[in-house]
C-alpha positions as CSV (number, residue, x, y, z in Angstrom):
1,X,10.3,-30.9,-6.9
2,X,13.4,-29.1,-7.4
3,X,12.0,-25.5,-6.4
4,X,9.2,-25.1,-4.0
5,X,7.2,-21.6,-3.5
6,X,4.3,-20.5,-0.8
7,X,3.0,-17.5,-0.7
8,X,-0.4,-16.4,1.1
9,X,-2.3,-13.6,1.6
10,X,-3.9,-13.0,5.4
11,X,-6.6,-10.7,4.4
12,X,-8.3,-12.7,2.0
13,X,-7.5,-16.1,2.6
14,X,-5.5,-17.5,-0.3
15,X,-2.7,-19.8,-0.4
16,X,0.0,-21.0,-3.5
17,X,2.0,-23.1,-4.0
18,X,4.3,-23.9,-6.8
19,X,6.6,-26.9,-7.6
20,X,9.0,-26.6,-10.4
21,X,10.9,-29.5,-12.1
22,X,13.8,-27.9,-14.3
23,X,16.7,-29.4,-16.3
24,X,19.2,-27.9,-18.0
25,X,18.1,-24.2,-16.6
26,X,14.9,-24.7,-18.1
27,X,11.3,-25.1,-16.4
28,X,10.6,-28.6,-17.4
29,X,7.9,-29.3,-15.4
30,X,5.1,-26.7,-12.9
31,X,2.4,-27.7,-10.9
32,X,0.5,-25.7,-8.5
33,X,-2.2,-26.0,-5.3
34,X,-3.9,-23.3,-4.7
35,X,-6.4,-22.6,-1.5
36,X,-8.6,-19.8,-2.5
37,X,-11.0,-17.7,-4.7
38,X,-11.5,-18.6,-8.2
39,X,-9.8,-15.7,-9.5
40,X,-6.7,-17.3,-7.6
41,X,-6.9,-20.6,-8.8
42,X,-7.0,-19.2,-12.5
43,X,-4.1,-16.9,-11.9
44,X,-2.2,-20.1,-10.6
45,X,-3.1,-22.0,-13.6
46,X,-2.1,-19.8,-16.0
47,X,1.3,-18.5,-14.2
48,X,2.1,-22.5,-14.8
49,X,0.8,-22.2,-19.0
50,X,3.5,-19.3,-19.0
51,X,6.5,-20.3,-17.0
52,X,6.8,-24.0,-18.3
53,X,9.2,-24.5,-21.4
54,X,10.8,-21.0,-20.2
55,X,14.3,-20.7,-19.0
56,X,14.7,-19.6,-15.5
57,X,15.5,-16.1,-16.1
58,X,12.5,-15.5,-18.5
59,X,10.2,-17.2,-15.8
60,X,11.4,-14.6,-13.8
61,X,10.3,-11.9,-15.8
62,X,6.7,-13.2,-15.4
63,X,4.9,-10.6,-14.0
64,X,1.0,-10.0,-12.3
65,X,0.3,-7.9,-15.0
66,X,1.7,-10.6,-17.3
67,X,-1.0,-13.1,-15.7
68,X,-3.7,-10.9,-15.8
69,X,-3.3,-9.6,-19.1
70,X,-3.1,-13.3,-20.4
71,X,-6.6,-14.2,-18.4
72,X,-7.8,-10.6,-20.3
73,X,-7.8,-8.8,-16.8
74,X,-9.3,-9.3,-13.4
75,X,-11.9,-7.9,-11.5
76,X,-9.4,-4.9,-9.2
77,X,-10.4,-6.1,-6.1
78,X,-8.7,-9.4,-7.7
79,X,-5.7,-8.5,-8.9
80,X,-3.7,-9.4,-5.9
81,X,-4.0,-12.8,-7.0
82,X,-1.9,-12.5,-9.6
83,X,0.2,-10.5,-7.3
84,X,0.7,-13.8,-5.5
85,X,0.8,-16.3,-8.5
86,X,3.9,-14.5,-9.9
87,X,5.4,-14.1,-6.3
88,X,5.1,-18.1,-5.4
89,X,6.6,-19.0,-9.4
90,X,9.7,-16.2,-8.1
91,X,10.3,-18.5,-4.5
92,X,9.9,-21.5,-6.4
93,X,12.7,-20.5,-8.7
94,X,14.8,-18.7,-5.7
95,X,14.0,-21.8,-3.8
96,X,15.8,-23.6,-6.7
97,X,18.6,-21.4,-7.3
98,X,19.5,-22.3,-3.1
99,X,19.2,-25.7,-3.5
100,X,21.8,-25.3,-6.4
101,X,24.1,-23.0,-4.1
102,X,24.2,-25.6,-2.1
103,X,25.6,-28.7,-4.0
């Protein structure tokens, strides 16, 4: 992948991670593996449905309430995973923008 992202949460248990394929500033490609709760497996999912065909700067205007108004909310005591869909898609394109500093 060109931009990788991880991003866990201690308390419950969750884990994402996001792998972004861009060209020409655009998300070409987004995949995702996700250890958790349903709830965070659909907010991984559907941070992908959003971000791909975006440019980088629009994926990183993505935000949880972005995913969970797109899945038509979450339970509350959910709604962290969103929280940590949009944070792994944001290291995955940070991740990306290093890699590019450094070539």
């Amino acid at each position: 992948p060109d931009g990788y992202g991880k991003v866990g949460n201690p308390v419950c248990g969750d884990l994402m991670e996001i792998f972004i394929r861009v060209k020409e500033n655009v998300i070409e490609d987004i995949r995702f593996r996700t250890f958790g709760c349903g709830s965070a497996i659909a907010t991984s999912s559907m941070v992908t449905d959003l971000a791909k065909g975006k440019t980088l700067e629009e994926a990183m205007k993505i935000t949880r309430d972005d995913v969970a108004t797109e899945l038509e909310g979450l339970p509350p005591k959910k709604m962290h995973c969103s929280n940590l869909a949009a944070d792994a898609l944001h290291a995955a394109i940070e991740d990306y923008r290093e890699k590019q500093k450094k070539e």
